[in-house]
N, C-alpha and C positions, 0 to 999 in steps of 0.2 A: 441325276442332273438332267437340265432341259438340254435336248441335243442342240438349240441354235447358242448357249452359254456354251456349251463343252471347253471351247479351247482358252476363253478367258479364264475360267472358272478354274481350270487347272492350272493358268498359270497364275492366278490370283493365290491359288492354295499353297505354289512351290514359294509366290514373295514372301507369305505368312513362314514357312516352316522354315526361310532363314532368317527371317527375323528372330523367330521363336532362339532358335540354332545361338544368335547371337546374344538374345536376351536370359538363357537357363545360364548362362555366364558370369552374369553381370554379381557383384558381389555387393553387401550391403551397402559399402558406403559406395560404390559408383553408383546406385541405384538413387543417391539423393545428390550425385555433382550434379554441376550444370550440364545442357546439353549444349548443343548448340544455337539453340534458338532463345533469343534473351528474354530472361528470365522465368525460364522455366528448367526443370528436375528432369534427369531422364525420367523418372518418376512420373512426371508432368505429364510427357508428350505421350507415355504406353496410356496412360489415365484417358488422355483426349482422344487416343486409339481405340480405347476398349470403348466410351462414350459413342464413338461414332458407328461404331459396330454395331451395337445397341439398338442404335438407328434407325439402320440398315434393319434389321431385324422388325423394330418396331413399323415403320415404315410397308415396307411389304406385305407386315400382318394388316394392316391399317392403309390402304393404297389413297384415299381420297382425305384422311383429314388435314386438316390444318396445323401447323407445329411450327413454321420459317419464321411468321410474325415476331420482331422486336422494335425496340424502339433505342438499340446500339447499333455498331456496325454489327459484322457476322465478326469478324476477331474481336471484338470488346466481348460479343457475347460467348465467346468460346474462352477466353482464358476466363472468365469469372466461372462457368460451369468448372473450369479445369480446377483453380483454386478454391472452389467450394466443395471439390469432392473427399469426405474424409477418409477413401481407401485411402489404408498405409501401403508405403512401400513395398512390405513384405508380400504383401495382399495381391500384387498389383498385376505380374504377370499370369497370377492364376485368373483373375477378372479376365484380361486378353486372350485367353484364351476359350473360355467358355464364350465371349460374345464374338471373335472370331469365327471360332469352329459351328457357333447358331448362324452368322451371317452369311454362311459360304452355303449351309443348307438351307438356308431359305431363299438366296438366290437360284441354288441348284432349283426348289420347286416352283420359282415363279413363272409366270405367264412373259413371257420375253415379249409380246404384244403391248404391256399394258404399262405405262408412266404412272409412278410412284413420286410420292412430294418427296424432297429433298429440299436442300440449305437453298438455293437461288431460284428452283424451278423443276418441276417435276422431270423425271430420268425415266428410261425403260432400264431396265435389268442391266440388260449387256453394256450400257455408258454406265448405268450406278458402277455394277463390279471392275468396269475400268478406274473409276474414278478413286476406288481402294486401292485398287492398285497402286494407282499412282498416290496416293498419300501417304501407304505405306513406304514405299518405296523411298519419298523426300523425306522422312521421318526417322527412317533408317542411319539417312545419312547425319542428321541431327545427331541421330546417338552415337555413329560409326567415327564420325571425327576429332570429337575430345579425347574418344580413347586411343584415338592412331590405329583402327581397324580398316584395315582396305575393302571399300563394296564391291565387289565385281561388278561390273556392266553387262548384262543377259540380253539376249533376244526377245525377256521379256517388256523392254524400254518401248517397242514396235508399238503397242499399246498404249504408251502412253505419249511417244510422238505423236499418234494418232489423235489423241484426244487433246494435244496441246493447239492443233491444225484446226482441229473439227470445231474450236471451240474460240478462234480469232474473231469471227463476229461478235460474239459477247465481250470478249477485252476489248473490244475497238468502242465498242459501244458504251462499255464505263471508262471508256478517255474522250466519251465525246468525238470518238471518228467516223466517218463513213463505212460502212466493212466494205471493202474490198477483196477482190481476189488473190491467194497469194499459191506459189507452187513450193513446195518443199523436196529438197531433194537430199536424201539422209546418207550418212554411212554409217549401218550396224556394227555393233561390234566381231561381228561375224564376218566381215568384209562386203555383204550383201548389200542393197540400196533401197531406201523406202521413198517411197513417190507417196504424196498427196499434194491436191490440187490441182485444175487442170493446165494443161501445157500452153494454153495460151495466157495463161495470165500474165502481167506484166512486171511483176515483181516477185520474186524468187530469194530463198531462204537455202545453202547449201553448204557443208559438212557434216561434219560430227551429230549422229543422231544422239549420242547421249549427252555431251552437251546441249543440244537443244532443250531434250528433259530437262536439264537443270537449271537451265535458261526459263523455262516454262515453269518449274517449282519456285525460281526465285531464288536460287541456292547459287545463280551464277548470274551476272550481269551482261546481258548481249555484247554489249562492246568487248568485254574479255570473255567472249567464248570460243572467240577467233571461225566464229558462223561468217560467211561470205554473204549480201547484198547484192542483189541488182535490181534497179529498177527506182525510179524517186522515193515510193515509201514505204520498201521492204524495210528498210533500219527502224521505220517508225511501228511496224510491225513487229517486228523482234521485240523491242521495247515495252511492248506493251502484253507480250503473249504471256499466259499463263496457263497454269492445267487445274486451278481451281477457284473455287466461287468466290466473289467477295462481300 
């Protein structure tokens, strides 16, 4: 591993291995219910997993070419890749697993200096392996709630609070807003507190860090995530944050 990846990298590796943990479980026919996300198979979403890993993979061998171009949105063009892949079922978590286990070593050997194309705009290393994180992460939970599987909440959310913060200019920017400054002020599930942004800003974002995650995946709606507001357009912030491309 590059030493400036280390700490994501390992905690990117521990979200895979419970995912994995949850997925060597799953029996054939859960493997073709629904998940949570409409219209797709748990089947579906490891499919758009192992796809994206793929990526990840391609991507890094490949740092300057071209591949974001469509002429749908980014989700139009994701679920048709998703439904046009004829891995079966059976198939499916072994595919996730080999394009996982290449994408964690080919992060490990990247250049942490250098931006790679991705879905919206080219990443350096240490945002790409954040950003697996956090989709594995919401993805989890797609498959973890039809079956009434409890996800623990980890310290490893810090990450991806991080990247939901780091990344409000971009969402503010496909609502058409100004970006603005905002401070966030978390509670781990550790009892600990994550700060981003700086203290003078005027609008402020505060409780529950893992709510905010899921506030950020879209798995929760800001008004019922019982996140606290201050300031005129922290709600309009909330509202519009997310932790990935569109």
């Amino acid at each position: 591993m590059t030493g400036a990846l280390d700490d994501i990298l390992t905690d990117l590796a521990a979200e895979y291995e419970r995912l994995e943990s949850i997925l060597a479980g799953l029996t054939p026919d859960q493997w073709i219910m629904p998940s949570a996300l409409d219209g797709w198979t748990m089947r579906d979403v490891v499919i758009h997993l192992a796809q994206t890993e793929e990526g990840v993979t391609e991507s890094l061998g490949e740092p300057t070419g071209e591949w974001t171009t469509r002429d749908v949105t980014l989700d139009q063009a994701i679920d048709v890749r998703v439904h046009n892949d004829p891995t079966p079922a059976a198939d499916t978590l072994e595919r996730w697993r080999a394009a996982s286990s290449a994408s964690v070593a080919a992060l490990g050997r990247a250049d942490p200096t250098v931006a790679v194309r991705w879905a919206a705009a080219p990443l350096k290393p240490r945002t790409l392996a954040t950003t697996r994180l956090a989709e594995h992460w919401a993805h989890a939970l797609d498959i973890c709630e039809p079956l009434d599987i409890a996800l623990e909440d980890t310290e490893r959310l810090r990450h991806i609070a991080w990247l939901g913060h780091a990344t409000l200019p971009y969402a503010m920017g496909l609502a058409d807003i100004e970006p603005f400054e905002v401070r966030c002020t978390l509670d781990a599930p550790s009892g600990a507190t994550w700060t981003f942004g700086p203290e003078s800003a005027t609008e402020w974002i505060t409780g529950s860090g893992a709510s905010f995650c899921r506030v950020g995946a879209r798995r929760l709606a800001g008004v019922d995530s019982g996140l606290a507001v201050s300031g005129p357009a922290a709600a309009q912030a909330l509202s519009v944050l997310r932790n990935y491309a569109a």
